[in-house]
C-alpha positions, 0 to 999 in steps of 0.5 A, spaced: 690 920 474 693 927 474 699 929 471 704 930 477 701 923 481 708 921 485 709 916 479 711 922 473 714 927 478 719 921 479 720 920 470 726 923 468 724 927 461 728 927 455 725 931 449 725 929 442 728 933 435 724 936 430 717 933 428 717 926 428 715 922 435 721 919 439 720 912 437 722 914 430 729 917 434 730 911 439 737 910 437 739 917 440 737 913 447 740 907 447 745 904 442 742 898 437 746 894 439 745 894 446 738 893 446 740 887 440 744 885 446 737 885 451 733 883 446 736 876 446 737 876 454 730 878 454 727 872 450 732 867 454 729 870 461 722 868 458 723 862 456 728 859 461 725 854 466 731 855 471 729 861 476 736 861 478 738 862 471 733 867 470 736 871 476 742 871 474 740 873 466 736 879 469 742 881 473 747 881 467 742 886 464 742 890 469 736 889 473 737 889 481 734 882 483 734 880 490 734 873 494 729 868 492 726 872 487 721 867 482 720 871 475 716 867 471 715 863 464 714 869 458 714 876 463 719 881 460 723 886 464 724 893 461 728 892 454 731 899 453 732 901 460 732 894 465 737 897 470 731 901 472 728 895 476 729 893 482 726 887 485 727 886 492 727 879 496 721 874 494 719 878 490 714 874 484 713 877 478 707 872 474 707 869 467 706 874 460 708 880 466 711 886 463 714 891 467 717 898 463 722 903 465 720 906 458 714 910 455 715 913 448 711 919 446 710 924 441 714 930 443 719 926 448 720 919 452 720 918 460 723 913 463 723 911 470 725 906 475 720 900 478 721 898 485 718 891 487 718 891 496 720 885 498 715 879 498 710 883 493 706 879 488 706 881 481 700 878 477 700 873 470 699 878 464 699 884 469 702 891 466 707 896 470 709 902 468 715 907 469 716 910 475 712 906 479 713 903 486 709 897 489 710 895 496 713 890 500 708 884 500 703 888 496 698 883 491 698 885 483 692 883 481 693 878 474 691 882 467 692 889 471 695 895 469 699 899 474 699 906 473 700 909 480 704 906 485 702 900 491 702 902 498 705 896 502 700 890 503 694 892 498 692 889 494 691 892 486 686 890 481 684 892 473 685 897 468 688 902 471 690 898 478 686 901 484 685 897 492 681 892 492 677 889 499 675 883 500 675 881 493 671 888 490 675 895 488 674 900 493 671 905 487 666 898 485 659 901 486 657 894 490 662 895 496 659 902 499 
């Protein structure tokens, strides 16, 4: 992965003050009691077992949710920044999935925004990264993490995320 892949020309850069990492300074981000705010909307969306009341908690925190949206049990939308994912219609995000719109780093923070086409799949456990775009009815693998984008109809899978073909990674060896 290089450092200007699609997903990190589409970050927005905010650098940090002084010698401390841009955790540290989190509160000059967002204000503590807004993301108080997310945190326990956050915990309902992932213990709610209503779909129609997790689409409209996701909604009042920001998130853009299409129609028939399914978010599952204990997936986790952005904390600080969920008004920078977008889901289009159909879309299923699995069970203990997390998307994040932020990356807190030494010298500075990113953020950017998730889009999720219509009808793509986000896998149980998966992790996707700011900045990313997945594809309408693209498949997201369980337990993969998403660091580039995932062109419409394909199937990603694994750490980091790349195609699969009939069930192999196009990298794997096996698949010539």
């Amino acid at each position: 992965m290089t450092g200007d892949s699609p997903r990190h020309v589409r970050l927005s850069r905010h650098p940090t003050p002084g010698a401390g990492n841009s955790l540290a300074v989190w509160t000059d981000a967002k204000h503590p009691i807004r993301i108080a705010i997310n945190y326990v909307v956050v915990w309902l969306i992932r213990v709610a077992p209503s779909l129609r009341l997790k689409r409209w908690l996701l909604r009042r925190i920001g998130v853009s949710v299409g129609a028939g949206v399914s978010w599952g049990l204990e997936a986790t939308p952005d904390v600080f920044w969920p008004e920078l994912i977008t889901l289009e219609d159909h879309v299923i995000v699995g069970y203990d999935a997390t998307l994040l719109c932020h990356e807190f780093l030494q010298d500075e923070y990113r953020t950017g925004e998730i889009v999720v086409g219509e009808r793509a799949m986000i896998g149980a456990g998966a992790v996707v990264l700011p900045g990313v775009e997945i594809g309408a009815d693209a498949s997201v693998a369980a337990n993969s993490l998403v660091a580039d984008d995932v062109e419409p109809g394909t199937t990603v899978a694994g750490v980091p995320a790349r195609p699969v073909t009939h069930g192999l990674r196009d990298d794997d060896p096996e698949n010539g």
